[in-house]
C-alpha positions as a LaTeX table, in Angstrom:
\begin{tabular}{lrrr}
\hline
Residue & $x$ (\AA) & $y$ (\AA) & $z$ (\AA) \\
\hline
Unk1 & 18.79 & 14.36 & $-16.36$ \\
Unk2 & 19.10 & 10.62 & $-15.43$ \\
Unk3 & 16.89 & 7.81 & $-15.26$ \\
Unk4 & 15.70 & 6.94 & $-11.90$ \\
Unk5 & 16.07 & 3.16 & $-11.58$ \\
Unk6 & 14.27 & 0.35 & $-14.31$ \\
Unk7 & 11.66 & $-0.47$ & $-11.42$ \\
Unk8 & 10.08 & 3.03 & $-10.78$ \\
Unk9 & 9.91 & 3.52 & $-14.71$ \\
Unk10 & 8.18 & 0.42 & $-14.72$ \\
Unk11 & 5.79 & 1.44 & $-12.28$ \\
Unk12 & 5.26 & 4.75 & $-13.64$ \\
Unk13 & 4.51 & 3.45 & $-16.95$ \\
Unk14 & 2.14 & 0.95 & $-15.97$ \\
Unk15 & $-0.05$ & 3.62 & $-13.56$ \\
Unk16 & $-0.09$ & 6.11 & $-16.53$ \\
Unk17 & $-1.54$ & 2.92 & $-18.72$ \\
Unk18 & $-4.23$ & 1.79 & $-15.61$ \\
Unk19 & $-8.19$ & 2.77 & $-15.48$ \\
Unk20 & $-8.81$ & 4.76 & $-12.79$ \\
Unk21 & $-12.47$ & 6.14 & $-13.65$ \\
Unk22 & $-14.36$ & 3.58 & $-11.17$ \\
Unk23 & $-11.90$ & 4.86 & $-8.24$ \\
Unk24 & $-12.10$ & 7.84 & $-9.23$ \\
Unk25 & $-15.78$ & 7.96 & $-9.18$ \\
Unk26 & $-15.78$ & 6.72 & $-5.77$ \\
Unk27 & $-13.13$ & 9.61 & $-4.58$ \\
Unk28 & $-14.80$ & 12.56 & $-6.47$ \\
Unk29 & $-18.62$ & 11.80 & $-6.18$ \\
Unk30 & $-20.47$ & 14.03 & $-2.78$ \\
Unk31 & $-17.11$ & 15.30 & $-1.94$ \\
Unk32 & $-18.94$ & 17.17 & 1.09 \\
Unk33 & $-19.01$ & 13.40 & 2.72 \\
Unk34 & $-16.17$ & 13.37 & 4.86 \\
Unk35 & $-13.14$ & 10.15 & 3.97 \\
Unk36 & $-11.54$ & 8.53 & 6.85 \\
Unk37 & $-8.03$ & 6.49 & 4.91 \\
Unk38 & $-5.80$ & 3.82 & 6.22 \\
Unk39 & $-3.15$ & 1.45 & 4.62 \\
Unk40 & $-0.97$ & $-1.36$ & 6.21 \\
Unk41 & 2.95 & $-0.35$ & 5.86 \\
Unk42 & 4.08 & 2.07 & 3.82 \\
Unk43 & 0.86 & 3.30 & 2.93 \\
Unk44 & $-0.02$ & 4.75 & 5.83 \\
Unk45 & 1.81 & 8.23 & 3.95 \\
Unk46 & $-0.29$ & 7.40 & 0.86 \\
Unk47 & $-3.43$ & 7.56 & 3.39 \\
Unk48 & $-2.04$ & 11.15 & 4.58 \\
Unk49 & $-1.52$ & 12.36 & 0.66 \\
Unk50 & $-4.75$ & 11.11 & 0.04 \\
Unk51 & $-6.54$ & 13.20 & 2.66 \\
Unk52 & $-4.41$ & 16.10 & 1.75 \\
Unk53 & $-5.94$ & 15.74 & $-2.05$ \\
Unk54 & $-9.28$ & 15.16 & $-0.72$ \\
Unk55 & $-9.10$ & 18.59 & 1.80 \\
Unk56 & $-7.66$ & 20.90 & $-1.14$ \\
Unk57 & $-11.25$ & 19.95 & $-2.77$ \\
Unk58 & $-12.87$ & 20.84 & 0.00 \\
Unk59 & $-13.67$ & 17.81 & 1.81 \\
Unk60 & $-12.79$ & 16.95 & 5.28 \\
Unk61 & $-10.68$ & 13.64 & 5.59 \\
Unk62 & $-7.63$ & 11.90 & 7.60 \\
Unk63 & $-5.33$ & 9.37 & 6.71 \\
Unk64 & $-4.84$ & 6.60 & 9.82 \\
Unk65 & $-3.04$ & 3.82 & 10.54 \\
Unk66 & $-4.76$ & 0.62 & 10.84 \\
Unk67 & $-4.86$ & 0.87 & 14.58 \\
Unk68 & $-6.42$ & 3.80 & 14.70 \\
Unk69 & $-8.43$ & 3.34 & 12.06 \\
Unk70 & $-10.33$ & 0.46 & 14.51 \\
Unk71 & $-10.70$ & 2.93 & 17.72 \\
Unk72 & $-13.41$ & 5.12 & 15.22 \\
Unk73 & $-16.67$ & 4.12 & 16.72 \\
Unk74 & $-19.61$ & 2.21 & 14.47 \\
Unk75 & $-21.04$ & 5.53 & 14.01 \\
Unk76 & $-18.17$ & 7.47 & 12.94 \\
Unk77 & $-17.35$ & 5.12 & 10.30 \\
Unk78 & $-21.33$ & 5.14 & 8.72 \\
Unk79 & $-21.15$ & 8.70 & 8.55 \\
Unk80 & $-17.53$ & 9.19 & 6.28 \\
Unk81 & $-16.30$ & 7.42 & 2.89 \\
Unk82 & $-13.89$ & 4.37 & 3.50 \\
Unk83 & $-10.53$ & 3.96 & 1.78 \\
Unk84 & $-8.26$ & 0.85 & 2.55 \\
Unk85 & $-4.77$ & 1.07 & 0.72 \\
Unk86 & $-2.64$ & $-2.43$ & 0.76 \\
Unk87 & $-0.61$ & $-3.83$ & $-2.01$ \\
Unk88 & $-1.46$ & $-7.28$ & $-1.39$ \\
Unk89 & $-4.64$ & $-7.18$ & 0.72 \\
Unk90 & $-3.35$ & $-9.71$ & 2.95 \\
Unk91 & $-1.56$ & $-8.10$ & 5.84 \\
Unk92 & $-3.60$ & $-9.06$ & 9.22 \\
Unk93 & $-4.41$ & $-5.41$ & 9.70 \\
Unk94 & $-6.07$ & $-4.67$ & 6.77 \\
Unk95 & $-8.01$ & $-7.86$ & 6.32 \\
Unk96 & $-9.45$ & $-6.55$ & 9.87 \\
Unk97 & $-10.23$ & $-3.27$ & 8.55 \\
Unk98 & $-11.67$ & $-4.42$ & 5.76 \\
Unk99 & $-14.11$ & $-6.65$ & 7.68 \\
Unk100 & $-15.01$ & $-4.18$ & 10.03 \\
Unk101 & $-15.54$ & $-1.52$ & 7.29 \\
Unk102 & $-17.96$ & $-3.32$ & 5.15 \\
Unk103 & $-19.77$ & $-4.60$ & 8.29 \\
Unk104 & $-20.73$ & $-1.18$ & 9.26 \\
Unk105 & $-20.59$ & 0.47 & 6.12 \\
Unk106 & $-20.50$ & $-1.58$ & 2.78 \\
Unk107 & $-21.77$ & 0.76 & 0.72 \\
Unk108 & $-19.03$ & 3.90 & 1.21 \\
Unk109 & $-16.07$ & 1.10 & 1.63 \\
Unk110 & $-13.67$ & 0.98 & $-0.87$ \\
Unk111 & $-10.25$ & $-1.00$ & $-0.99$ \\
Unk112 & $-7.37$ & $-0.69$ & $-3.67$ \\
Unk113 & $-4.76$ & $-3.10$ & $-4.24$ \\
Unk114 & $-2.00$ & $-4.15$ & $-6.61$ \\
Unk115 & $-2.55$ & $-7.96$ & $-6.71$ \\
Unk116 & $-5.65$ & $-9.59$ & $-6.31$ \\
Unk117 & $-5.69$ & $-13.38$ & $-6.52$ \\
Unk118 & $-6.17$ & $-16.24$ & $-3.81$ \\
Unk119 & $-3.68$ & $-14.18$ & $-1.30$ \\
Unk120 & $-5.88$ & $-11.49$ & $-1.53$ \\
Unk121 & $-8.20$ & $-11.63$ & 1.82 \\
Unk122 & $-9.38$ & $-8.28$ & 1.92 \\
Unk123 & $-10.57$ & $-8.79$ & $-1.89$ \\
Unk124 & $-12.12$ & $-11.92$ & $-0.78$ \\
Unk125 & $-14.26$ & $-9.92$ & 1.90 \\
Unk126 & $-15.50$ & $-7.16$ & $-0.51$ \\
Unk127 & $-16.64$ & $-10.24$ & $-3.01$ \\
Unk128 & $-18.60$ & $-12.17$ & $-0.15$ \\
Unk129 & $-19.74$ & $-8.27$ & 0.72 \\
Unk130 & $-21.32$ & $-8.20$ & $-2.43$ \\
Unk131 & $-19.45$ & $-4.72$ & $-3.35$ \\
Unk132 & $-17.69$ & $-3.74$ & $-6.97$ \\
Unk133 & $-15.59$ & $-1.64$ & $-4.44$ \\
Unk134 & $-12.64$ & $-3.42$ & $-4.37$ \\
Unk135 & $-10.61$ & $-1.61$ & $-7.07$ \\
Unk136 & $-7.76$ & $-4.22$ & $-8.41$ \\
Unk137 & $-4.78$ & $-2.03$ & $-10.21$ \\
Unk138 & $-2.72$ & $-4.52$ & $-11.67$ \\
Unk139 & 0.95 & $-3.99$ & $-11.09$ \\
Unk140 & 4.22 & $-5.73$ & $-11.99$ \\
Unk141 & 7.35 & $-5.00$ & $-9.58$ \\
Unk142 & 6.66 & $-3.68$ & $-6.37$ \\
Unk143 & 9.00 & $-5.61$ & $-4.77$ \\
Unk144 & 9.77 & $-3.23$ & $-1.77$ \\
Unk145 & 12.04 & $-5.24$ & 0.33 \\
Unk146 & 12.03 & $-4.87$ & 3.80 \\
Unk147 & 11.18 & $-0.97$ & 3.33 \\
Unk148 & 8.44 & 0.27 & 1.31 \\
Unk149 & 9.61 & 1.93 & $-1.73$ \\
Unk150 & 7.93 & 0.90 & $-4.82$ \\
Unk151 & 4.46 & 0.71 & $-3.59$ \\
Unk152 & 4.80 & 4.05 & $-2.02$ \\
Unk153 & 5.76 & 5.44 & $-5.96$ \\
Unk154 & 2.84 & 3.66 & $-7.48$ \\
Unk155 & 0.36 & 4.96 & $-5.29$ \\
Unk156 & 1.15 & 8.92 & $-5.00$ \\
Unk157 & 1.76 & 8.14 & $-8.68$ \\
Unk158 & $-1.73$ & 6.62 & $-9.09$ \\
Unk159 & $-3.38$ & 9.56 & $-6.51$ \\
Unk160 & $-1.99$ & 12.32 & $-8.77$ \\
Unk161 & $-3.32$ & 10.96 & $-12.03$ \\
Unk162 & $-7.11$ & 11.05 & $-9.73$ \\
Unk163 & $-6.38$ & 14.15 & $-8.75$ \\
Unk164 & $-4.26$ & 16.00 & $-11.75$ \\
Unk165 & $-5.35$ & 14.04 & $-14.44$ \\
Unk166 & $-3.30$ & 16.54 & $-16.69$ \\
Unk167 & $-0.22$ & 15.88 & $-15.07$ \\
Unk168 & 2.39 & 14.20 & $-17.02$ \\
Unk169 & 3.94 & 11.39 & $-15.27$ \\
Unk170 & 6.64 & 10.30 & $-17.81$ \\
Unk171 & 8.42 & 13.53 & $-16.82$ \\
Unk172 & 9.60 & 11.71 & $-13.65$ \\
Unk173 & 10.87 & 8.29 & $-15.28$ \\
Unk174 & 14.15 & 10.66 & $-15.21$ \\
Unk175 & 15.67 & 12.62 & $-12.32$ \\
Unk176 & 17.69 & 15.98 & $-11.63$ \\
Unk177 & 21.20 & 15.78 & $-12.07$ \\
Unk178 & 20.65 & 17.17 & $-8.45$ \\
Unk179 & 17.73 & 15.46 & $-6.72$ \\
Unk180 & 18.65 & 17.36 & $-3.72$ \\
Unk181 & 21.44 & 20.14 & $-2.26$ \\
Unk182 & 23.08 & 20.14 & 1.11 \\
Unk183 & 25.33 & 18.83 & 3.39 \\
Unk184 & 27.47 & 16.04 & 3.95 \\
Unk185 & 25.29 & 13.43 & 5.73 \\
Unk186 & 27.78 & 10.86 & 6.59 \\
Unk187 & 27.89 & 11.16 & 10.48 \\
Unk188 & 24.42 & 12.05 & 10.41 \\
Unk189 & 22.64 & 10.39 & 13.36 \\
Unk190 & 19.25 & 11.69 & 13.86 \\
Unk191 & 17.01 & 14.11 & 11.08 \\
Unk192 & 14.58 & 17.05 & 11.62 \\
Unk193 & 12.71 & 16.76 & 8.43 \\
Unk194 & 10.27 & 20.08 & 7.70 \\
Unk195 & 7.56 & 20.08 & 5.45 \\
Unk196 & 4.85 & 22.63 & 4.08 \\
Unk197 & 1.99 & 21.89 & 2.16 \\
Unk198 & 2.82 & 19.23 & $-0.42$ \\
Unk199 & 5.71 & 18.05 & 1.82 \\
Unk200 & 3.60 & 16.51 & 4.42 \\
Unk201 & 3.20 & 13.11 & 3.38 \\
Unk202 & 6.50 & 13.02 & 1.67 \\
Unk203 & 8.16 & 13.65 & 4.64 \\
Unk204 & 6.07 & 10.99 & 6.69 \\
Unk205 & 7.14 & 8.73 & 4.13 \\
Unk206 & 11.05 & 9.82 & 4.47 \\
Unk207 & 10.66 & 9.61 & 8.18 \\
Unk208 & 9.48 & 5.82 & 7.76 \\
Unk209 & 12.36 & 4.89 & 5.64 \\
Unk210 & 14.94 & 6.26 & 8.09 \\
Unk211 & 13.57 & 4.72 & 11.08 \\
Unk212 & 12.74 & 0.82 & 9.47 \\
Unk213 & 15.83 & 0.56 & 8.19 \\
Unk214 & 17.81 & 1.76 & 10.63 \\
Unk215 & 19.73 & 4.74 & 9.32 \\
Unk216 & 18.89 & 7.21 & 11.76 \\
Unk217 & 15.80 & 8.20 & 14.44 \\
Unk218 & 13.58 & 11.25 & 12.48 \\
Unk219 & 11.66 & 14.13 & 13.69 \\
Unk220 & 8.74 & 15.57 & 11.25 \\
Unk221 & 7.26 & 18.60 & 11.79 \\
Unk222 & 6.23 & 21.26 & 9.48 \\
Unk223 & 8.25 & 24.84 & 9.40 \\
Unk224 & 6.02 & 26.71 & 11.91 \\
Unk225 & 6.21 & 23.64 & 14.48 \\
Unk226 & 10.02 & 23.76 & 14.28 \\
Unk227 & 10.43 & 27.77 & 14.68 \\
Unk228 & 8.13 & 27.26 & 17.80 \\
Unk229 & 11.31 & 25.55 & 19.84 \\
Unk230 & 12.40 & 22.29 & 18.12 \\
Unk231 & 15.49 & 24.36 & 16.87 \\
Unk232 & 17.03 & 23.79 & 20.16 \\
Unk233 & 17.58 & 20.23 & 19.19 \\
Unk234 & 19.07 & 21.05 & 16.27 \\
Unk235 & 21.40 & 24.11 & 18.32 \\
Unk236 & 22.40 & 20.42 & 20.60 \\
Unk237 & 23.18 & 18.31 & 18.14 \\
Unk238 & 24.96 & 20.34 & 15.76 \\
Unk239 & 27.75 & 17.63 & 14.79 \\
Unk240 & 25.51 & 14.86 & 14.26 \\
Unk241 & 22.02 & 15.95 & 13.09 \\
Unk242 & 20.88 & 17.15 & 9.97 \\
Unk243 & 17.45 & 19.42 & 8.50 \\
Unk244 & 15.87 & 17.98 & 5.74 \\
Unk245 & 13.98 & 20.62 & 4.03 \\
Unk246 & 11.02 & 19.60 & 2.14 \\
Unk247 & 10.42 & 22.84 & $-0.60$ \\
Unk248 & 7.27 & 23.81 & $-2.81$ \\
Unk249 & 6.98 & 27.22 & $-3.88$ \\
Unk250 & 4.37 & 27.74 & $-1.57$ \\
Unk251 & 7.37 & 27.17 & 1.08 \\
Unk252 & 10.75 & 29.13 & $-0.63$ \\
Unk253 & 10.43 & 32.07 & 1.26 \\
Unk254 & 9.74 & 30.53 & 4.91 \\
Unk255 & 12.59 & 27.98 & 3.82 \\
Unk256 & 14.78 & 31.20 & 3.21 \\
Unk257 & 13.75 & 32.81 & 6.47 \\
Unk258 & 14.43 & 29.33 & 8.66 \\
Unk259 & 17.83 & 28.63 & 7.27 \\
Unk260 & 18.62 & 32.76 & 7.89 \\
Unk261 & 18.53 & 32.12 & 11.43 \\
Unk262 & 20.74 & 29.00 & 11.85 \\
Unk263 & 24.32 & 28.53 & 12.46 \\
Unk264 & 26.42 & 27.88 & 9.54 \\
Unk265 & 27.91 & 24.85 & 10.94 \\
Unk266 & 23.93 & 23.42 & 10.75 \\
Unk267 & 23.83 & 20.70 & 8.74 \\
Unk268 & 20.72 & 21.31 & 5.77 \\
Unk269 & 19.61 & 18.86 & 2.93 \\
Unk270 & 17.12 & 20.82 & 0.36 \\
Unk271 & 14.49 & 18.71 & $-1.31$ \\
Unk272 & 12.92 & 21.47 & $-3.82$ \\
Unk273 & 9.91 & 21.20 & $-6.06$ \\
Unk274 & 8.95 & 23.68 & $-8.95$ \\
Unk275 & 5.29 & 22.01 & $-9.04$ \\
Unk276 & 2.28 & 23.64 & $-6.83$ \\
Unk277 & 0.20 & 20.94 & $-7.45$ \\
Unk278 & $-0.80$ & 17.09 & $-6.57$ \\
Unk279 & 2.35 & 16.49 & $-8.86$ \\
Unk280 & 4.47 & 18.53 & $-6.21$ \\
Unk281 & 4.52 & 15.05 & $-3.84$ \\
Unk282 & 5.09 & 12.86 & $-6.13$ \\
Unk283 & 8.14 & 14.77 & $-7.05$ \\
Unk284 & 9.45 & 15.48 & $-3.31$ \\
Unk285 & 8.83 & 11.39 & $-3.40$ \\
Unk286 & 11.19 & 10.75 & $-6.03$ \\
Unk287 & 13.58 & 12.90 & $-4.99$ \\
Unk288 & 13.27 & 12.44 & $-1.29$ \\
Unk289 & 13.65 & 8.39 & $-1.73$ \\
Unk290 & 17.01 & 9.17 & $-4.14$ \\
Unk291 & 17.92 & 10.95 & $-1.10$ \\
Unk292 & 17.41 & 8.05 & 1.11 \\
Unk293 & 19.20 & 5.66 & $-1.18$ \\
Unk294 & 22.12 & 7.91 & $-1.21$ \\
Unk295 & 21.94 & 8.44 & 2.49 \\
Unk296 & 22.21 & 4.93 & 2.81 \\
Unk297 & 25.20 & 3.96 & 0.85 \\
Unk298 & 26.80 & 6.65 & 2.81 \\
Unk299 & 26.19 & 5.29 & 5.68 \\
Unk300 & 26.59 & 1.16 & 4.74 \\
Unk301 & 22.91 & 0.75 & 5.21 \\
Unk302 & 21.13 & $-1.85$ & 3.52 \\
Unk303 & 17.32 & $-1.00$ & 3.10 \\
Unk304 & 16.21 & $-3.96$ & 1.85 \\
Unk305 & 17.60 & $-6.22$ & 4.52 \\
Unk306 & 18.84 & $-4.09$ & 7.43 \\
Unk307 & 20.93 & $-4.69$ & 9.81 \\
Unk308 & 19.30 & $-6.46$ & 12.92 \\
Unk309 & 22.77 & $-6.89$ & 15.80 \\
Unk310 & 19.49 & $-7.39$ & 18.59 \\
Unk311 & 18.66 & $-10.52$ & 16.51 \\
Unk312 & 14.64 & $-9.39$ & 16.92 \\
Unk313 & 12.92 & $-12.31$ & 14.95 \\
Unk314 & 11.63 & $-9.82$ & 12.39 \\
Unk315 & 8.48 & $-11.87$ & 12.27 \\
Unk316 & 7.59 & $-11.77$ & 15.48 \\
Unk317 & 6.59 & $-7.60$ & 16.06 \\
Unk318 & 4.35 & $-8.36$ & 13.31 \\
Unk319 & 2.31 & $-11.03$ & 15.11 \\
Unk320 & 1.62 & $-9.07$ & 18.35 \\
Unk321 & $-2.48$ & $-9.83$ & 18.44 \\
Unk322 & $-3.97$ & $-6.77$ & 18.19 \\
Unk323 & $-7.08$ & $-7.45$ & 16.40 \\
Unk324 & $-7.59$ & $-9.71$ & 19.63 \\
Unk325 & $-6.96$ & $-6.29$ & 21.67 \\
Unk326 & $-9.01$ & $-4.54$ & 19.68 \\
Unk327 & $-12.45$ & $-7.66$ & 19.24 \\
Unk328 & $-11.55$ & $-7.60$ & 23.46 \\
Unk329 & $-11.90$ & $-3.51$ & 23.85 \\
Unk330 & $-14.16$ & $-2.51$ & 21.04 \\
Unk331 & $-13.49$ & 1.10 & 19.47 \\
Unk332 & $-13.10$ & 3.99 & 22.12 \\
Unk333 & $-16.72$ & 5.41 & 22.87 \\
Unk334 & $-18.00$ & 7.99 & 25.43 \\
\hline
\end{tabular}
């Protein structure tokens, strides 16, 4: 085994330490209610894990982004539990959200965050809302760079220890000598990464490193989806495309079966699991992002600042109005 790096440990530590009853409570209580998620960034996989946890309970949720979270009409959002995920609580989307949310439906809102404090404008709006909703998990470096990779650990960390509160998270300060198996990914231009169960989020999250820093475009799709005909892209693009498999035990044999029918010259990373559980993600995480890193120095990519040759003002995307859009249009409605 070998440590994964002083940051994650950190992190780990620190969500194993944190009170999560009052969240908790919020997540667990009429669980027939149905949860509609949503997170600015990189949490928009944390919103998918979370609705995965919430539907093996039995509940009926989905994890959105910000942009789709606003097209839900007034009366959608009265009738379902609302979770807001942001580290910071003061990215442009979210502070929307979060007014809009405890507008229509203060009571069911609920918004977690890793720093409160003056920056904090979401915070601020569940204060003047009057609501004890606004769950503050204090948290020491998250520092993600330009892609998300801290904050993503800390909350699948902090969602497993809701949702397995027996799982032991000090098992994953450390990693596999071999996080992951497969193929050489140096000219590696474009991924297929297949998930099962546990996978899902994981591999939403793997798809959104890959792409925002540049490394290489992503597919995700889940094993069935890619028997169904995305193989052919693969059968194209044998020299410079890889599979990134995405393994529980609920997947091993399907996993088996898919690789039975490619060529041997198919390029195929295995990210394997042991866990059948909450803790099964949070593992695929780890390893998954220790894939990514490697991937990276492979490839001369530098996550945390990537390369930009288009000189895009990395600002600017950010600032494209669409809370204006969305004030102008008003959620879809028929």
């Amino acid at each position: 085994m070998k440590e994964t790096s002083n940051s994650n440990a950190l992190i780990l530590d620190q969500i194993a330490a944190a009170d999560v009853a009052p969240l908790r409570s919020f997540l667990l209580n009429n669980p027939s209610q149905p949860l509609l998620a949503t997170g600015s960034g990189g949490c928009e996989s944390v919103s998918d894990f979370l609705a995965l946890l919430y539907g093996a309970r039995g509940g009926v949720a989905n994890g959105v982004s910000p942009y789709t979270f606003n097209s839900f009409s007034n009366a959608s959002l009265k009738t379902a539990k609302l979770l807001l995920f942001s580290k910071g609580g003061h990215n442009n989307d979210i502070v929307y959200a979060s007014r809009r949310a405890l507008e229509v439906n203060p009571d069911q809102t609920a918004g977690v965050f890793f720093h409160g404090g003056d920056r904090n404008e979401a915070l601020k709006l569940f204060a003047k809302a009057g609501s004890y909703n606004g769950f503050v998990i204090p948290l020491q470096s998250t520092h993600d760079g330009f892609v998300s990779v801290g904050t993503s650990l800390a909350y699948f960390s902090l969602l497993v220890k809701i949702f397995q509160p027996q799982a032991d998270l000090m098992k994953y300060k450390e990693l596999p000598e071999k996080p992951f198996t497969g193929a050489d990914t140096k000219d590696v231009k474009s991924y297929i990464i297949l998930h099962g169960s546990w996978g899902r989020p994981v591999a939403k999250n793997l798809e959104g490193k890959m792409v925002e820093s540049g490394l290489a475009v992503a597919c995700v799709a889940d094993f069935r989806s890619f028997t169904h005909g995305r193989f052919i892209y693969t059968s194209q693009h044998l020299e410079d495309s890889a599979i990134v498999m995405l393994v529980s035990p609920r997947e091993k044999d399907i996993a088996k079966r898919t690789l039975g029918y490619l060529p041997e010259s198919a390029k195929v990373v295995f990210i394997e699991t042991e866990q059948d559980a909450p803790e099964a993600a949070l593992d695929l995480l780890i390893k998954a992002t220790e894939f990514f890193r490697q991937a990276c120095r492979v490839a001369g990519v530098n996550p945390a600042s990537p390369a930009n040759p288009g000189k895009i003002d990395k600002r600017k995307p950010m600032w494209v109005p669409f809370m204006a859009e969305m004030k102008r249009n008003g959620p879809l409605g028929l």
